[in-house]
Each structure stands twice: as C-alpha cells, then as structure tokens.
N, C-alpha and C positions, 0 to 999 in steps of 0.2 A: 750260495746265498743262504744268510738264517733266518727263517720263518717265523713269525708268530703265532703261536697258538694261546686258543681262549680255552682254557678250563669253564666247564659250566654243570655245576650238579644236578641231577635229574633223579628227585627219591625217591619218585613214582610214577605208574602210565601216562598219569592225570596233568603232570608238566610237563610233556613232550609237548605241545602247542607254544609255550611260552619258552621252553629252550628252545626250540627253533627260532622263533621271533627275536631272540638275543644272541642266538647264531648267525644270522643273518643283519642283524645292528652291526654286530664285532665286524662281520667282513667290512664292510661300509669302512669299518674306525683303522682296517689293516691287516687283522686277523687272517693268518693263511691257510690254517687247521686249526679246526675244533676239536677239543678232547672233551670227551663224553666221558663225566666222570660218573658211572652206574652203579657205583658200590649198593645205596639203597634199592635203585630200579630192579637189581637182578636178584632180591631177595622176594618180588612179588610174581604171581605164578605167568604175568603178562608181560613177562620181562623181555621176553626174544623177540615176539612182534613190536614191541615197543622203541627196542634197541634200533631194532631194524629199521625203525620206521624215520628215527633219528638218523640214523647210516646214509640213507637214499634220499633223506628230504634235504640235509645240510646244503649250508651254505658254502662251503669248502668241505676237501675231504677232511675224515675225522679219522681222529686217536680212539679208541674203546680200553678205556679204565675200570676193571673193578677192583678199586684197592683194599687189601686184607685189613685188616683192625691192628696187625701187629707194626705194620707201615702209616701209621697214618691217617689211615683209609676207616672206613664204614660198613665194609663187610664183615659180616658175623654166620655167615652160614658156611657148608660143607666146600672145600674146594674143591672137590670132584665136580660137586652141580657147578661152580667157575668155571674151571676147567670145558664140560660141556658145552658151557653156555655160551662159550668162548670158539669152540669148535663150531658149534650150528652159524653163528655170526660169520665165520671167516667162508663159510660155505651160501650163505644168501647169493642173492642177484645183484647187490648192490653192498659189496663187501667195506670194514673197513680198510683204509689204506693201512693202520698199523694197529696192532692190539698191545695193549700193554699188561705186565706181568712181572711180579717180583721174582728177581734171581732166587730167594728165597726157598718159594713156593716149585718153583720148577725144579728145580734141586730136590725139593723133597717128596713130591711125588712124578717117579719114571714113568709108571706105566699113560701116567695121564700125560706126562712130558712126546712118551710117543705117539702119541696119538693125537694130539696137538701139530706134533710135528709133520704128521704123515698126512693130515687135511690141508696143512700149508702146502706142502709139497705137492699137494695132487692137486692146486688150485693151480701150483705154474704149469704142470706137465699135461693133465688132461684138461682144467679150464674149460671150457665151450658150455657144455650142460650146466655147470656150478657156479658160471658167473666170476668165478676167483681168478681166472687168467689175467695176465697185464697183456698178452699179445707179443711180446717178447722174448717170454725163458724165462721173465722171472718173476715172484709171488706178487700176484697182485695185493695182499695184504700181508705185511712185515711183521715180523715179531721184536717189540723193544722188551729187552729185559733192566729191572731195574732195582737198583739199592737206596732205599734212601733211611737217614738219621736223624730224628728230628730233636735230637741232645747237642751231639758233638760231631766230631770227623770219625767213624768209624776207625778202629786197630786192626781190620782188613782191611783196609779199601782195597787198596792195590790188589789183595790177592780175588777178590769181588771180580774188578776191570779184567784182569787176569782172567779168569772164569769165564765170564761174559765173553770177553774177544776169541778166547777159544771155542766155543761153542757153534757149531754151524747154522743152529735155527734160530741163532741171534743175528737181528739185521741191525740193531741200534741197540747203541749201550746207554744207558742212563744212569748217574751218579748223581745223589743231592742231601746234602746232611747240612746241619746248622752249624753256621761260619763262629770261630771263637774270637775271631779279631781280623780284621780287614787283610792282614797275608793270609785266612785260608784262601780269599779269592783267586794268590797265584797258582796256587797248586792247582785249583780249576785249570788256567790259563796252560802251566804247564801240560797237566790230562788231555785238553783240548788238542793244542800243538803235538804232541805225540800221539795221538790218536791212529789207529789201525783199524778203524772201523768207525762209521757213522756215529759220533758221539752227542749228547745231552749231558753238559755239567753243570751243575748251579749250588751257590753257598746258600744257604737260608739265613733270615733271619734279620734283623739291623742291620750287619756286617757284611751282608750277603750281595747287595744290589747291585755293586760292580759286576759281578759275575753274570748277573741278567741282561745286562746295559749293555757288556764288551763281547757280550757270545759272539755276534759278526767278526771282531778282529781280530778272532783266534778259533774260528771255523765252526764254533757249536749249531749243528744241525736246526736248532730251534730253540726260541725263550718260548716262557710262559708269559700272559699281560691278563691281568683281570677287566672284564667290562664296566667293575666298580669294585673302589674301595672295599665294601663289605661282602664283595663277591669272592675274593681272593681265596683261592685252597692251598692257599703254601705262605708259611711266614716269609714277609717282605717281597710278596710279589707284585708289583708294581702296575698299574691300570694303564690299559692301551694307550687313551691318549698320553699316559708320558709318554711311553717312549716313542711315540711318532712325534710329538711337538715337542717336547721339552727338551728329548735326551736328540731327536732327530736318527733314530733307531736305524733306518734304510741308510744313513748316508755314513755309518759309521764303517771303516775298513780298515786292514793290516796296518793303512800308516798311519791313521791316526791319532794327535797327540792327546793325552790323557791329563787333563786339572780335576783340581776340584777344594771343595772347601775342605779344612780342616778346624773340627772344636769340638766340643762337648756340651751337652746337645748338637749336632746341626740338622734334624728332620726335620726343621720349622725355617729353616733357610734359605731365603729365597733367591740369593748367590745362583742356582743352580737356574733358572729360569732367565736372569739378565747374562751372565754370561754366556750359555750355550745360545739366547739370541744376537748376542752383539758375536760372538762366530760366525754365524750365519751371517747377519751381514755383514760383515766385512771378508766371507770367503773364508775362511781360515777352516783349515780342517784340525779342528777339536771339538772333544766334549768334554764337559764341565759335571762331574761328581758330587754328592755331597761323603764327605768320608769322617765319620764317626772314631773319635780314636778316643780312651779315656783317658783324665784329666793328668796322670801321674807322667812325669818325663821317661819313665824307663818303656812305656807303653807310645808314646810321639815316639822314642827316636828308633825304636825295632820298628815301628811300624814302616817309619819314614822309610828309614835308611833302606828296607825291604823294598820298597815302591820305586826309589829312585834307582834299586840296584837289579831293577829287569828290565834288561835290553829291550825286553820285545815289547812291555806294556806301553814305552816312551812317555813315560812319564814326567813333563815339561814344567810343571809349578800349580802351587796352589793360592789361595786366600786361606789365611791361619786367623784363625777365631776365638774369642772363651773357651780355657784359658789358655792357651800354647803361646801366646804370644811371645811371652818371653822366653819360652824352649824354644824358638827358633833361633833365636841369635845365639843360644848356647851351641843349637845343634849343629847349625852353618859353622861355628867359629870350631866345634869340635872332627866335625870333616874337612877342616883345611881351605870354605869355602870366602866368600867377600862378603861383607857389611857394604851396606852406604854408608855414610859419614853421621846422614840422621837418624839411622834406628842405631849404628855406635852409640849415639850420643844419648836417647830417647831410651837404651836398654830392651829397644820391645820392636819386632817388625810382622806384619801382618801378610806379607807379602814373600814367597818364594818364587825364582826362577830356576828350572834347570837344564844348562846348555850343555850339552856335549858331557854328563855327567859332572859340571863346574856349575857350584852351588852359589848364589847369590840371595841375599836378606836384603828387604827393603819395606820403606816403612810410609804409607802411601794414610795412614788416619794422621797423622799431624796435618800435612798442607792442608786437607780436606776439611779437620777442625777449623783452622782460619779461615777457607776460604768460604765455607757455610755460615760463621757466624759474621763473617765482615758484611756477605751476601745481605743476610738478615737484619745485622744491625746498620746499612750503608755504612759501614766506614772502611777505611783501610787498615793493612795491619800495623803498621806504626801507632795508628791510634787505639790500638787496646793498651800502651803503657799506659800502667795507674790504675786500670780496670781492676776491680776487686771482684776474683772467680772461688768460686766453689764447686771443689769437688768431688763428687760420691765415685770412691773406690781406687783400689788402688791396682789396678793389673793393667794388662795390655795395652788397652786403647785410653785409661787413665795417666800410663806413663807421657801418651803423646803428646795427649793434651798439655799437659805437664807443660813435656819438654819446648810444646810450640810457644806456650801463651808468654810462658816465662820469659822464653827468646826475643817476646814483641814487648818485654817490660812489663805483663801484668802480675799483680800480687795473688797468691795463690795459696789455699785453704783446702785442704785432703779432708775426707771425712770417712773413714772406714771402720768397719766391724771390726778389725783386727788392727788394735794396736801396732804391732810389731811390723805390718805389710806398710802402714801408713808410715812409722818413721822410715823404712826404710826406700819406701818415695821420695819421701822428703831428704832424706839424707844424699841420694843421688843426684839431685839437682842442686848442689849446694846449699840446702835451706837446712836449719836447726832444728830437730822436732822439738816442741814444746806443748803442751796439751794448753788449749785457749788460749795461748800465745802466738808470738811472729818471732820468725830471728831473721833481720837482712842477708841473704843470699850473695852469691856474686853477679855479676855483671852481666845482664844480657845485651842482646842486641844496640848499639847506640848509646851504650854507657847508662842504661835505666839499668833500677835496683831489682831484683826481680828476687823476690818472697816465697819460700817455700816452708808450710810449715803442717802439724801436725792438730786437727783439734776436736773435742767434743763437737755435736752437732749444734747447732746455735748462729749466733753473729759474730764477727771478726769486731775485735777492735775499737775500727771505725763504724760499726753501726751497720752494715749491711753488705747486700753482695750485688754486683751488676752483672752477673754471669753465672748461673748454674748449670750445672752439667754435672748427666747422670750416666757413670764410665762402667754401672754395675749391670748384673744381667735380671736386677728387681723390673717389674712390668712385661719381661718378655713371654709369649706365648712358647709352654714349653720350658719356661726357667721354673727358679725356683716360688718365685713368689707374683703369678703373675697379676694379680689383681691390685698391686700393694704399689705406693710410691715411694723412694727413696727420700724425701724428704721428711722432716718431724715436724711438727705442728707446729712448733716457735720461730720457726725461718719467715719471717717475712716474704710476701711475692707481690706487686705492682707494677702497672706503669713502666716504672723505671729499669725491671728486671729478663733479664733476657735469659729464656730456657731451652737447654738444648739436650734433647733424648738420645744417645748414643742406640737405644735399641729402633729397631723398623719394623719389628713383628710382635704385637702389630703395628701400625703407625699412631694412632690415636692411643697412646699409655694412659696410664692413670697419671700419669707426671702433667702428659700434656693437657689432658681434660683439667687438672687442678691447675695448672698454670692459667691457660685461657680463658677459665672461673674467676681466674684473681685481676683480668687486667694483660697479664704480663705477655712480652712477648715471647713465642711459641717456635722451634724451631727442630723440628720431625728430623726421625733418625735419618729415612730415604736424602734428606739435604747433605748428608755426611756418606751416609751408602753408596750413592750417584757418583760423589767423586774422587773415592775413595777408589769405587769399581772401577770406572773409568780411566785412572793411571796404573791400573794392574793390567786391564787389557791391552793398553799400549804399550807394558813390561813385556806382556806375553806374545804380542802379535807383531809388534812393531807399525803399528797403523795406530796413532791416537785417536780415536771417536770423540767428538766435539759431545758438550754437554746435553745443548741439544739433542741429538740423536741418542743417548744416554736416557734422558728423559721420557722421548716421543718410545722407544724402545720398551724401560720398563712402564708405561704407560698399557703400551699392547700386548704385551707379553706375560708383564706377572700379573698372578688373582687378587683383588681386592683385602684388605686384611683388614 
C-alpha cells in the first residue's frame, strides 16, 4: 500500500504548535506520515527538544528531514551537528519511524556514517532503555537515503540506486530530480517495478505529476501531497485533497487504466475533475491525467508513442487539446492506426483510444458544436443552411466547426492571425480563400452550397454574421491572452447574434461578458465541454452517461471558474 506523507516546514521552536495542528488537519484530509521538514529548526540551539516534541506529539508517524542547501534544502550549518542531531532523535522515547538523509552527505562523512549506523542498530538489538526497539528484530526507526535534482535527470542515477541498494543501513531508497518531458515519469515507473528495496521515486516539476498520482501502481512506498498550494516543498507537488478526491489516490492499483488530457497549456484544465468523476461513477477503473506535452509534433509523437508503448502503464486514451489536434490524425495515420470518417474528413480529432495497442482518432467537438448550438438557438441541424458563421481561428476545434456547420449548409467566414493557417482551412473544406471575399465551395449535406472562405476581420458580404465562434485560446485562463476578446470592435453583436466560446476556463470570457452587453445570445464553453466529454467517456468506457448526469456531475465535482 502507498502512503501519503505531508511535508510541513518547522524554522523554528516557536512553530511546533502550529505544525502539529496541521499534522493533524492532513491526517483528517489522508495523510499517513508526516515529514518534518527541520532544515531551519535544527540550526537553533532548541532543536532536539523541539524535534522531539514534533516526533511523539504527531499525528501519524513521522519522517525527520534536514535537508542540506546543496539538495534543496535549508540547512547551512556543520553536518557533523546533522549528523548528531540525527543520532540523539533516533535515540529518544518516541523515535522517528524514518530519518532522512542525502546519499550525498553519508558518502562523505564515514566516521559520522558509523556512528549513525551503530544507534540504529542498537535501537533494534538492545531497544528497551532507548525506546528505538520495534519489538521484533528490526530498527524501530529506518534510514532513507536519498538523491534528489532539482535541474534534470541526474548522469548517475543508476549508479546513486546502485549505491543506495547496496548499502545495509539503507532501509528506503529515495530518487527525485526534475522531469524533462512527461517519458522521464516511465523510468520512474521502470525504478519502481524493479525495485530491490523499499523505494520513493518521483519526477518534479510540470512533467512530473504522473509520477506522484501512479506511485500505488507501480509499488512507490509513498507520495508526497501538500496541505496547501503554497505549502508544497517540491516542484509540482500536488495538495491532499487532489489526490484523495480528484485523482482518487487509495483506489488506484496495478490494473489500472491510465487517460488523460493532452495540450499545451493543460494545468488550467478541468478535463481532469469530470473525467476521473464520471469513472467513479460508472465503476470503471481509471484515472484521468492532465499531460502537458509542447506544442511542436516531434515532441506529441515521442511523447505519445512512449506512453502508449509501456505495457505496464496501460495506457488506454486521451482528450487531445491546443494544439495537437491535428497531430493526432497524422500520428494515428502514421502508426498504422484508424480514423473515423469524421475527423478523416474534419483533418482534426480530439479524441484517442487505445485497445490492445490498435490506435483509433476520433473527433467528438463537431457533433457537440451542433448539438450546443441547435440546443441554444432551438433549431435543428438542417436549419443552420444559410446561417452566416464566423470564425476565430484556425486549429483544432476550428477545423470541426468547419467541417460540421458546412456539412448542415451554413456559409462560413475564418478569421485568423495567420494568413497562411486561414487559407489553408479554407482550402480543406473546398472553399477558395480570398481576403473579404467568398468563393462557393462544394456541396454539403442535402445539396446546400456550403462557403468556405478566408477574410480580414470585419462583415461578410451580406452585412453580418448569425453565428460566432471563438475556436482560439484568446480569453482562456492560462492562455495567451486572457483578458482580451477575439472579436474587433467593428463586428457587430445583437439580438440576432448567437455567440459561442469554445474556451470553459473560465466560463464567463471576456467574449461572453461583451456578447451579453450587446443583447446577443451567449453560449459557454461547458455547453460544448459537456458533450464533447460525454462521447469520449462512452469511447473509453463503453457505458454512454446521459447528459444529465454529465451536468449534475460537473456541477459537483468541478470548482467554480
């Protein structure tokens, strides 16, 4: 079973009262060990009763941390008095269950190494007077030794692990350097699964949180979880309540299958809160990742093709976000996997599955465009031929729109920063780019004309637009521009205009606040989110969840944005 432990800093006597009181919050929240992080504590001369007094008050047993300055850590004094301070602890009445200590540092000073060694030892064999006994033979309080890098992967690790596992007054090995791109987390994963000794592996960093999430299903002895955001002592260490509610941290095991979002940005994605509930309730054992990959295709398909090609992670499909959308259909088509017919045709699918190693693209933001804005506007989808749409951007979820609205006969107007991305929208769907122009396209659905064209930002033609839609990632929390709205000041908006924000984070854009200023109608990313989501989990699970329960779902489950 892998435990959680709460890191909590203590830089003086004076907050032993209030670490406790947040020792004992964390158990409450899961927390199974406390790591008494004492770097500052044991540089003041009240350090050993202090420590101690942390040790025997806890609310679970505790880790004892004084990390050096060279690792990390906060300690600046002599490591002999470490060393010491470390021995008198493992000797109290109420020892910790584990000290921790840089391979490092052990390495570099023997004489204190043995003498370390010889109070642990004498804590399992004579025990009784010194309180260190476990009562069985063996050291009531363990020695972790540990390596961590807060740049890259270390150019020894292995010989580190190495080191470590051979060492006999190593009861737990601990590895943690900062992740360069979401496969260092397998080699975690690998560490873990080979493991010859109690291990701790973790990635740091953005990159890293897989590795904190999956420790249960690949045996890591324990994660780290902050009691708060601002509390955290490790880049990308994730707060309690995720991973008891969001990630559902206790129920994660060997078989578990592993999704997750795929984009650039995705730490503002709230993908990871409706999926891993809609798991939950419908049974399904997975968890739902956010995974960070950057924006360049040679970095999607190493990353991918990594993820999908370890056995053990089972790693079963994702939601593909800004921008990968379109590297997905290259990258399924370049592993030999299947298309649907709609993201074939759309050029863009947001949606992976992967069965038995057989890759499938599918493209789940078209229906979900129509079926939000029919929702919104009551009509059906035959009755958007003739509709005159506008729209910002030209990637992913821009393509679908694209390809849906065009399919139902409406006329369609691109409006993008880059020239060259816009004609070649347009050039995809049979439409002719022309700047402030139209050229009739071919033939959608029912023999309507369907318009695909290229233009300055402005009015079409005819005078105006009955549909706008914002396919870019301006407004989102976390993008690039998020205060700002995709439209320019000469678009008209009333009454008669119907606005739909492809972004959901947060819900209320600056799009939608100027829309509903003007009159017009207003129609939130979450309306496109919901059912976008909802046919990917019935991709993944085989159990459709009605919209409703979609709704009542993220209703309870995700935070207000």
């Amino acid at each position: 079973m892998t435990l959680i432990a709460l890191p909590i800093y203590v830089p003086s006597p004076e907050a032993v009262d209030h670490a406790l009181e947040r020792a004992a919050a964390g158990v409450k929240l899961g927390a199974r060990l406390i790591e008494w992080r004492c770097d500052e504590l044991a540089l003041h001369e009240e350090a050993l009763p202090a420590i101690a007094r942390l040790v025997a008050d806890a609310a679970a047993p505790s880790i004892v941390t004084i990390r050096g300055a060279q690792e990390g850590g906060r300690f600046t004094g002599d490591d002999r008095d470490r060393f010491a301070l470390l021995r008198s602890l493992a000797g109290t009445e109420s020892p910790p269950r584990y000290l921790d200590l840089e391979l490092r540092a052990w390495l570099n000073h023997p004489h204190e190494q043995a003498a370390l060694r010889s109070q642990l030892d004498g804590g399992a064999n004579s025990g009784a007077s010194s309180g260190t006994s476990s009562g069985d033979g063996h050291r009531a309080t363990g020695l972790i030794l540990s390596a961590h890098d807060f740049e890259s992967r270390p150019r020894d690790l292995l010989q580190k692990i190495e080191a470590m596992t051979d060492e006999p007054a190593c009861d737990v090995i601990k590895v943690a350097w900062r992740a360069r791109s979401l496969r260092d987390n397998l080699e975690v994963f690998d560490l873990l699964r080979e493991r010859r000794k109690p291990t701790i592996a973790l990635a740091m960093g953005q990159f890293g949180l897989p590795s904190r999430i999956l420790a249960p299903k690949f045996g890591g002895l324990l994660t780290f979880a902050a009691d708060a955001p601002e509390s955290e002592t490790a880049p990308g260490q994730p707060a309690l309540t995720e991973l008891r509610d969001r990630y559902r941290f206790g129920s994660i095991s060997r078989t578990t299958a592993v999704y997750g979002v795929v984009g650039w940005p995705v730490e503002h994605s709230r993908s990871p809160h409706l999926h891993n509930a809609l798991f939950h309730a419908s049974g399904h054992d997975g968890v739902y990742l956010p995974l960070p990959i950057p924006p360049e295709y040679e970095h999607f398909k190493a990353t991918l093709g990594a993820w999908i090609d370890c056995e053990s992670l089972h790693f079963r499909g994702a939601s593909i976000t800004i921008p990968h959308k379109e590297h997905l259909i290259r990258f399924v088509r370049e592993r030999g996997g299947e298309i649907d017919p709609l993201a074939e045709r759309i050029g863009a699918a947001n949606t992976l599955l992967v069965e038995e190693g057989r890759l499938r693209a599918h493209n789940t933001d078209a229906p979900a465009i129509v079926e939000a804005l029919g929702e919104g506007m009551g009509i059906a989808p035959a009755e958007f031929a003739g509709k005159r749409v506008a729209i910002f951007g030209a990637g992913g979820i821009a393509r679908a729109a694209t390809g849906a609205l065009s399919h139902c006969g409406a006329s369609i107007v691109i409006f993008n920063r880059s020239a060259e991305r816009g004609r070649e929208l347009a050039a995809a769907f049979d439409g002719s780019p022309a700047d402030g122009g139209g050229a009739d396209g071919g033939r959608a659905a029912g023999g309507r004309a369907a318009r695909v064209v290229f233009g300055s930002p402005g009015v079409d033609d005819d005078g105006g637009f009955d549909i706008i839609i914002n396919a870019t990632s301006i407004g989102m929390t976390g993008g690039p521009a998020p205060d700002a709205s995709p439209l320019p000041g000469t678009m008209p908006l009333d009454r008669s205009v119907t606005v739909l924000d492809t972004v959901y984070t947060p819900l209320r854009t600056p799009l939608i606040e100027l829309a509903e200023r003007a009159g017009a109608r207003a129609i939130t990313g979450d309306e496109l989110f919901l059912r976008q989501a909802a046919q990917q989990c019935a991709l993944w699970t085989g159990t459709a969840p009605t919209l409703e329960m979609v709704r009542e779902t993220w209703s309870q489950h995700v935070p207000e944005n």
